[in-house]
Residue, then its C-alpha position, 0 to 999 in steps of 0.5 A: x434067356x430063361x432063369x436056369x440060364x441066368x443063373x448059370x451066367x450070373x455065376x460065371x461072370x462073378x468068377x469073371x469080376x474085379x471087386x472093388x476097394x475102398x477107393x472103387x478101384x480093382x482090388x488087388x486080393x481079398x483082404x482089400x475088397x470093400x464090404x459093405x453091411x446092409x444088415x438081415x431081417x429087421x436090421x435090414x439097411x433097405x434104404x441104404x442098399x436101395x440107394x447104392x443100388x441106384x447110384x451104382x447101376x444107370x439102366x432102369x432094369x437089373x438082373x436079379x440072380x437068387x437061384x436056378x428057378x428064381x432069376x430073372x430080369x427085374x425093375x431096379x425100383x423093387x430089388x433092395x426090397x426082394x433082397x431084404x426078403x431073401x438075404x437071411x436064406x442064402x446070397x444072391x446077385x446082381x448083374x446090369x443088362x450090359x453084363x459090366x457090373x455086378x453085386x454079391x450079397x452074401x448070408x452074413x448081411x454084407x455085400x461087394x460091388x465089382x466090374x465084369x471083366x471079358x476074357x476071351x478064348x484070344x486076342x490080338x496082341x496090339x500095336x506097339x505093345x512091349x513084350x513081358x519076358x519072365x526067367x523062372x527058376x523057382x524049382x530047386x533042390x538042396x544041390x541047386x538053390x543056391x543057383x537060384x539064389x544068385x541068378x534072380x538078382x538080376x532077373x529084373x533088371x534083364x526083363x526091364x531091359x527086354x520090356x520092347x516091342x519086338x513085332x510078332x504076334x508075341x504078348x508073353x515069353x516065359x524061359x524056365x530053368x530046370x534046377x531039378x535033375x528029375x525035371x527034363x526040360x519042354x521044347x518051345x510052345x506058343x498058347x493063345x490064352x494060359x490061366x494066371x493062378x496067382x494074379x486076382x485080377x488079370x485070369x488069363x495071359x495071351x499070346x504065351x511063348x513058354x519053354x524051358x531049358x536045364x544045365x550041365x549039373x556035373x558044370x554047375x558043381x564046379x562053377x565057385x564064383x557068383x559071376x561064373x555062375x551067372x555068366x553060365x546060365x545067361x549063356x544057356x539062356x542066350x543059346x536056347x533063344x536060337x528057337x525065336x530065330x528059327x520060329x519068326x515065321x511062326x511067330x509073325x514076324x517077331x524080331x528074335x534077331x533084336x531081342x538076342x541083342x538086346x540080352x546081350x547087350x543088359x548082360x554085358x551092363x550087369x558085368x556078364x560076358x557071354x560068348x555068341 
């Protein structure tokens, strides 16, 4: 590939990267990314970076990305002096030929060192995987938080207990509810492949089973106990997984039948009866 294309691809696997922590492990946000001073114009810590830079790549060439028209495949020998060079002018990075790791370094003389993750367009979901099941009801107004408050005691102990492997084709379901009159519930939808806005090191989930659902408002108001309310919303979530029944084809041969069962089942353990 030319430099332009280079370049191009080089920003695209850094927002495709893990950085790593003080142990070379995935950081789990940015606070935890190691940082590593190397030092600008004279103060240039050459041999150090040369150093890193040979023990962290294996392959005798790197990438060297500095700009659309100054990137391009370069002997590993020669690049602690190219950055030494440039580093006071604007950041630069470098990438192995097999495109799995990747090192940042930025104006301020520092520099981080990750792993290039591949995310593709969609996967398979593999054999004997468990299904993650996640209930939301995080949208709320002043009439229905208190709703929410008292549900999402037991969200975790309700996806624990979903956490199998039902068959199908299914890696993710995700059942809302809607807590806001103004927000009408969305039917039933499978997607290959949704952005993770909130994970820093997982960007995307495969295989996504997302729909949500919304009460009776006018029933919510009357209902006074913490197990009235309980036993009310699980029902309605019991009830709306009916469309897992109607879409197993759809979903390869997913086992709606043993996972209805199965929040049955962890209802009743929570001490919530619901009518089938």
């Amino acid at each position: 590939m030319d430099s332009k294309q280079l370049f191009r691809a080089y920003h695209s696997k850094y927002f495709l990267s893990n950085w790593l922590n003080e142990d070379g492990e995935d950081a789990q946000n940015d606070g935890e990314v190691k940082w590593v001073y190397c030092g600008l114009n004279e103060d240039f810590k050459s041999e150090m970076v040369n150093q890193l830079i040979n023990s962290y790549f294996s392959e005798d060439e790197v990438y060297l990305c500095i700009s659309p028209n100054n990137s391009s495949l370069v002997s590993k020998s020669i690049v602690a002096n190219e950055i030494g060079k440039i580093l006071h002018k604007k950041e630069l990075g470098i990438m192995d030929k097999s495109f799995t790791k990747i090192m940042m370094f930025n104006q301020y003389g520092t520099f981080k060192s990750g792993l290039i993750r591949d995310f593709p367009k969609n996967r398979t979901r593999s054999v004997g995987e468990p299904l993650k099941v996640e209930f939301h009801a995080n949208i709320v107004d002043k009439n229905t938080a208190k709703v929410s408050d008292i549900i999402r005691k037991h969200f975790d102990d309700i996806e624990k207990s979903l956490n199998k492997d039902y068959g199908g084709n299914m890696e993710h379901l995700w059942i809302d509810l809607e807590l806001v009159k103004s927000r009408k519930p969305f039917p039933f939808r499978f997607q290959k492949r949704v952005d993770i806005s909130t994970s820093f090191t997982e960007l995307y989930s495969y295989n996504v089973g997302h729909y949500s659902i919304e009460p009776d408002y006018e029933k919510l108001k009357s209902l006074l106990s913490e197990e009235e309310i309980c036993t009310y919303i699980f029902e309605l979530w019991y009830e709306s997984t009916q469309i897992l029944v109607d879409m197993q084809k759809k979903l390869d041969g997913f086992d709606a039948t043993h996972f209805r069962l199965d929040f049955l089942n962890v209802c009743e353990k929570l001490g919530f009866l619901l009518k089938t």
